[in-house]
C-alpha positions in Angstrom: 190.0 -50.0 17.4 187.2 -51.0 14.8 187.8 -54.0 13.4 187.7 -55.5 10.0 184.7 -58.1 9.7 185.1 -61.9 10.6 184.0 -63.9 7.1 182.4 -67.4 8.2 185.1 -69.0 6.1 187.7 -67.5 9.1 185.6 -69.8 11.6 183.1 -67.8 12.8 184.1 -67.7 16.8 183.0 -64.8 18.7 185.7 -62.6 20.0 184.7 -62.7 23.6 183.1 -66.8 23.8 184.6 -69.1 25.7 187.5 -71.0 24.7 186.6 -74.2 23.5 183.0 -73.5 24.7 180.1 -76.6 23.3 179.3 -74.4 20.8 182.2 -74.4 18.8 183.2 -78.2 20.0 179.8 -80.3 19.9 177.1 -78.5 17.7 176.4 -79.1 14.5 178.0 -76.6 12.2 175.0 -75.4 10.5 173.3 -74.3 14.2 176.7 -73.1 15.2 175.9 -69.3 13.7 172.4 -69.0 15.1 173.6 -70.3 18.6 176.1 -68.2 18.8 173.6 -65.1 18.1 171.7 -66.5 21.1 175.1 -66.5 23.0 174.8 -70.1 23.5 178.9 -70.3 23.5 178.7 -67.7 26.8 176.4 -68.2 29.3 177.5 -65.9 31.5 174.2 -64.1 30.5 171.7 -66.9 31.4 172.7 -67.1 34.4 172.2 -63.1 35.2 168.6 -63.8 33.8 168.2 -67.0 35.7 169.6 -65.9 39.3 166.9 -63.3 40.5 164.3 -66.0 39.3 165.7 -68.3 42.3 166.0 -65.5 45.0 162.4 -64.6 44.1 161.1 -67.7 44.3 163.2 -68.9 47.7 162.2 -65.9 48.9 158.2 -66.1 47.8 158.7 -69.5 49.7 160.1 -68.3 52.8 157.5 -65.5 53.1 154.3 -68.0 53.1 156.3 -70.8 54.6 154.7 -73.1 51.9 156.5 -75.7 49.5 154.6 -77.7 46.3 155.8 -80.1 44.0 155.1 -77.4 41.4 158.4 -75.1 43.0 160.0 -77.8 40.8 158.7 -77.0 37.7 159.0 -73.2 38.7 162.6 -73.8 39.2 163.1 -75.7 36.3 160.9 -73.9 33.6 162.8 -70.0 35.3 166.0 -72.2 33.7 165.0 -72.6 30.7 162.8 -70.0 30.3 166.0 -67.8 31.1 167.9 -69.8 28.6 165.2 -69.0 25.4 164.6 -65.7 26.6 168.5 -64.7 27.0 168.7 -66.1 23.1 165.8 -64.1 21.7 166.6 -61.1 23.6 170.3 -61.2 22.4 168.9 -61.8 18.9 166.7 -59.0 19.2 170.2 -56.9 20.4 172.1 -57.6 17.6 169.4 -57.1 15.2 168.9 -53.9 16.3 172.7 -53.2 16.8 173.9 -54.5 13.7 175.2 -51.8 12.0 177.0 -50.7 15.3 178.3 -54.4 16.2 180.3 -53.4 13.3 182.4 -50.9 14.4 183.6 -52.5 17.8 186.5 -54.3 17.8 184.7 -57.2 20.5 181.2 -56.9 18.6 182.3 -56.9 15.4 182.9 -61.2 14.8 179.2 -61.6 15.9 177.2 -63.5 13.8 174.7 -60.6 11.8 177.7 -58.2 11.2 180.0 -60.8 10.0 177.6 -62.1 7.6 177.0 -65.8 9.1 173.4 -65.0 9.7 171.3 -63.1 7.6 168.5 -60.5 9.1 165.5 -62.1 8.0 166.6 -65.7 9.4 167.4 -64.5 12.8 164.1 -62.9 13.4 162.6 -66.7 12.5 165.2 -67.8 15.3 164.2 -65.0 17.6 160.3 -65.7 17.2 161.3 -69.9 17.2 162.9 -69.2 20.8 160.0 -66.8 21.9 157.7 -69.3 21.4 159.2 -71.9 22.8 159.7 -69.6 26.3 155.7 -68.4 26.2 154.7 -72.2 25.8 156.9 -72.8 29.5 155.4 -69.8 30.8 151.9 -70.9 29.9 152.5 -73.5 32.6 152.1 -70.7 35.0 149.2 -69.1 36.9 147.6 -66.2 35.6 149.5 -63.7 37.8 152.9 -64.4 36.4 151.9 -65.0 32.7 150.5 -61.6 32.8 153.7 -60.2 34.1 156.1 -62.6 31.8 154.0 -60.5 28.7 154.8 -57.4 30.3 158.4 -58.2 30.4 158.8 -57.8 26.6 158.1 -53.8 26.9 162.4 -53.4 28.7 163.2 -56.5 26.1 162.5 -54.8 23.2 163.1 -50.8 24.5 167.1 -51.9 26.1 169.0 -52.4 22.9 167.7 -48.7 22.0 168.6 -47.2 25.0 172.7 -46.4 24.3 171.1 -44.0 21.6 169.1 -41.7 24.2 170.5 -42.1 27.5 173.9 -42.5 29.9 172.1 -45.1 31.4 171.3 -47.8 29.5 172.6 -49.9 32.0 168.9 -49.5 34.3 167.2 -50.4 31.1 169.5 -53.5 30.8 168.3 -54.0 34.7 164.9 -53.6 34.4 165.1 -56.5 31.9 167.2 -58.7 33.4 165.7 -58.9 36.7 161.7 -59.2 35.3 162.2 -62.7 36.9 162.3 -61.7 40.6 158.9 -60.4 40.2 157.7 -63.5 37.9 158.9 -66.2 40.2 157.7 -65.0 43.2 154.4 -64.2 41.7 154.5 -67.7 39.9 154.4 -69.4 43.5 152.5 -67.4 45.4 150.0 -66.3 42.8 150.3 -62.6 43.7 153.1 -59.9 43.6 153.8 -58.4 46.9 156.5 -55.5 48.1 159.2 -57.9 48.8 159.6 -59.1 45.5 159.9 -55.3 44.2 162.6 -54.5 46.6 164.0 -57.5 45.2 164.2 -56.2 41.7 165.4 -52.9 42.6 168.1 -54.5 44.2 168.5 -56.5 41.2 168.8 -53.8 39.5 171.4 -51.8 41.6 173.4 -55.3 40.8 173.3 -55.2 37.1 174.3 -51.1 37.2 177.4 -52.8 39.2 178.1 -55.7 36.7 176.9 -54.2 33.5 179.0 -50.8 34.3 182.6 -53.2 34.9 181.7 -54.9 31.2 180.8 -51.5 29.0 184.1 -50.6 30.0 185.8 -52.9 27.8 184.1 -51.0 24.8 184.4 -47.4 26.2 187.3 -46.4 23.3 184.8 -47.6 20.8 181.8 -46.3 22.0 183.1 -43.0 22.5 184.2 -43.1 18.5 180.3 -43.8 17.5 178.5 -42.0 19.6 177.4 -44.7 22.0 176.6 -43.7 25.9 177.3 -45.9 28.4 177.6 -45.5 32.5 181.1 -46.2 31.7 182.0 -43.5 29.7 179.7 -41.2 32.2 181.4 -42.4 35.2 184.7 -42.5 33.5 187.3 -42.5 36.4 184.6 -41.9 39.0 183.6 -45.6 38.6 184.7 -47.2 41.5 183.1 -44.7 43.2 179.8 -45.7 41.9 180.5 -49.3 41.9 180.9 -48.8 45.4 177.4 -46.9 46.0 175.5 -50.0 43.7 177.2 -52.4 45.7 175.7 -50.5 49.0 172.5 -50.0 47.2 171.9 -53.5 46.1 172.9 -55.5 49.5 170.8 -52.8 51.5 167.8 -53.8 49.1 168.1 -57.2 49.0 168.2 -57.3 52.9 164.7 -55.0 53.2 163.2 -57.8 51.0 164.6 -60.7 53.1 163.2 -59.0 56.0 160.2 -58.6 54.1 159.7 -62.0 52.9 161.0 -63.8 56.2 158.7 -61.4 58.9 156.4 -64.4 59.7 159.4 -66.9 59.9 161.5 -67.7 63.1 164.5 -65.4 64.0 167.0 -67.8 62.9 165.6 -68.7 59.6 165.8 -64.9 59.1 169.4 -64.5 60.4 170.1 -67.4 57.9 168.3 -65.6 54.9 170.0 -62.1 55.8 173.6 -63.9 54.9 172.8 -64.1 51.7 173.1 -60.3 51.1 176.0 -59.9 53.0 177.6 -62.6 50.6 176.6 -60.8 47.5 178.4 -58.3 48.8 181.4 -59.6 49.7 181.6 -61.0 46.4 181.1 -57.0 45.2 183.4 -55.8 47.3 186.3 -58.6 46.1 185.0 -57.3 42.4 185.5 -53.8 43.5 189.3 -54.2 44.3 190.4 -56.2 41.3 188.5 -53.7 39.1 191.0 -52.0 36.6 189.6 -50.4 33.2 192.3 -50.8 31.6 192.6 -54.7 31.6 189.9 -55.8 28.8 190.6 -59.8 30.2 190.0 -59.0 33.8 186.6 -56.4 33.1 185.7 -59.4 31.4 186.9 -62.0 34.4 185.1 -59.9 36.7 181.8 -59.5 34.8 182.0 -63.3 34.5 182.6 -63.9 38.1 179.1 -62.4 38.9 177.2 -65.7 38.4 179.0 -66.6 41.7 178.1 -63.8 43.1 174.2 -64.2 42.2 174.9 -68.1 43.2 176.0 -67.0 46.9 172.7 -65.8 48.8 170.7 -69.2 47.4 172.5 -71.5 49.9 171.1 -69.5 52.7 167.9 -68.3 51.1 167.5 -72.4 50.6 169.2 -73.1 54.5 166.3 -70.8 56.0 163.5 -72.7 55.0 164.2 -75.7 56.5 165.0 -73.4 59.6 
């Protein structure tokens, strides 16, 4: 299944983007190659940075049952914070992976191994977007710039992690989910144990949606060495989809508990939904979930932004409870 390299003259799409995505429609052709590296043309994976941002900071909210006009800008700047950091941290992937994007048949058409950008001009476009994201998170307290710094240790230690260990997957978690802790801490000004519970469940989500998505690459993995939970699991996965599903709603409902002890019993009742609808949204994953149908692991990796979307509503409902 390796395929032959993508030459820009051929176009220069991504295998797995979006059809018709803004990227390939609306940008200006001479961005298009270092957008793409940032996986501007699928957002997908902003929005797994982005979500546990919001549910920290609804939650950090409810727990001292205090609002500012700075929530705003904590909202706002976890957006596009999550936007610059996504793009340098996928730069920073496919830097380090480029000699392995290669030899995968979905990898292979991204921008460094089919020669659109060169290595030296996407680590000016990594260190152009991490600048941009430290300046937003300068607008922070103390608290949460300290932890935003911290946050580079997974960034820089996941794409490494398929080398040394089945589970590069919790790597890919701890990582993904930094912003549960930096949110919370970003309102409140301190990090307290519901936020952690909140990243562990966080983490017990990605294991879910990161494991359905390696499994699109498990033939070509297994031909270059590369681990995965995917090819661990093999055909044990739904049964471990099934115990990160478990793990992650029963998380996520200590830390609502947690972070809604002081408020009244129905904002709490409220707040608790939100877990339960994560994992109905899991669950509905879990019975679609075939490993041999590359377009619906894909669909159903997708489909997790609307699963992270569904506990905000009722996070949101229980403060004005």
């Amino acid at each position: 299944m390796t395929a032959d390299k993508q030459t820009p003259e051929a176009g220069g799409r991504v295998a797995d983007a979006y059809r018709d995505n803004w990227v390939d429609r609306m940008a200006p052709r001479s961005l298009r190659p270092y957008l793409r590296l940032s996986r501007a043309d699928r957002p997908i994976g902003t929005w797994l940075l982005l979500l546990p941002c919001w549910w920290g900071l609804t939650l950090s909210m409810l727990h001292d049952g205090r609002a500012v006009w700075h929530d705003m800008w904590i909202f706002a700047g976890c957006a596009i914070g999550a936007f610059l950091m996504r793009g340098a941290g996928c730069t920073w992937n496919d830097i380090t992976d480029r000699h392995i994007d290669g030899s995968v048949a979905r990898t292979a058409s991204r921008p460094i191994p089919s020669g659109q950008v060169p290595v030296p001009r996407a680590l000016a476009w990594l260190c152009m977007q991490a600048v941009l994201a430290f300046c937003i998170l300068l607008t922070f307290n103390t608290a949460a710039i300290t932890l935003g710094i911290v946050s580079l240790v997974p960034v820089c230690v996941y794409p490494f992690a398929k080398r040394f260990t089945w589970w590069p997957q919790v790597f890919l978690g701890l990582a993904f989910n930094w912003g549960a802790l930096l949110a919370w801490t970003a309102h409140s000004g301190r990090l307290e144990w519901p936020a952690v519970v909140l990243y562990m469940a966080g983490i017990a989500w990605t294991l879910f949606y990161d494991t359905v998505y390696a499994h699109q690459d498990a033939e070509d993995d297994a031909l270059i060495g590369v681990k995965s939970t995917a090819r661990l699991f093999g055909p044990r996965t739904p049964r471990w989809l099934r115990r990160f599903l478990v793990v992650s709603v029963s998380l996520m409902g200590v830390s609502v508990i947690g972070a809604g002890a002081g408020a009244s019993p129905l904002a709490l009742l409220l707040a608790l939904a939100g877990p339960i609808a994560l994992g109905w949204h899991l669950q509905w994953q879990l019975t679609r979930f075939n490993p041999d149908d590359d377009a619906g692991l894909l669909a159903l990796f997708r489909s997790n932004r609307d699963a992270g979307l569904l506990p905000l509503p009722f996070f949101a409902v229980a403060l004005l409870a």
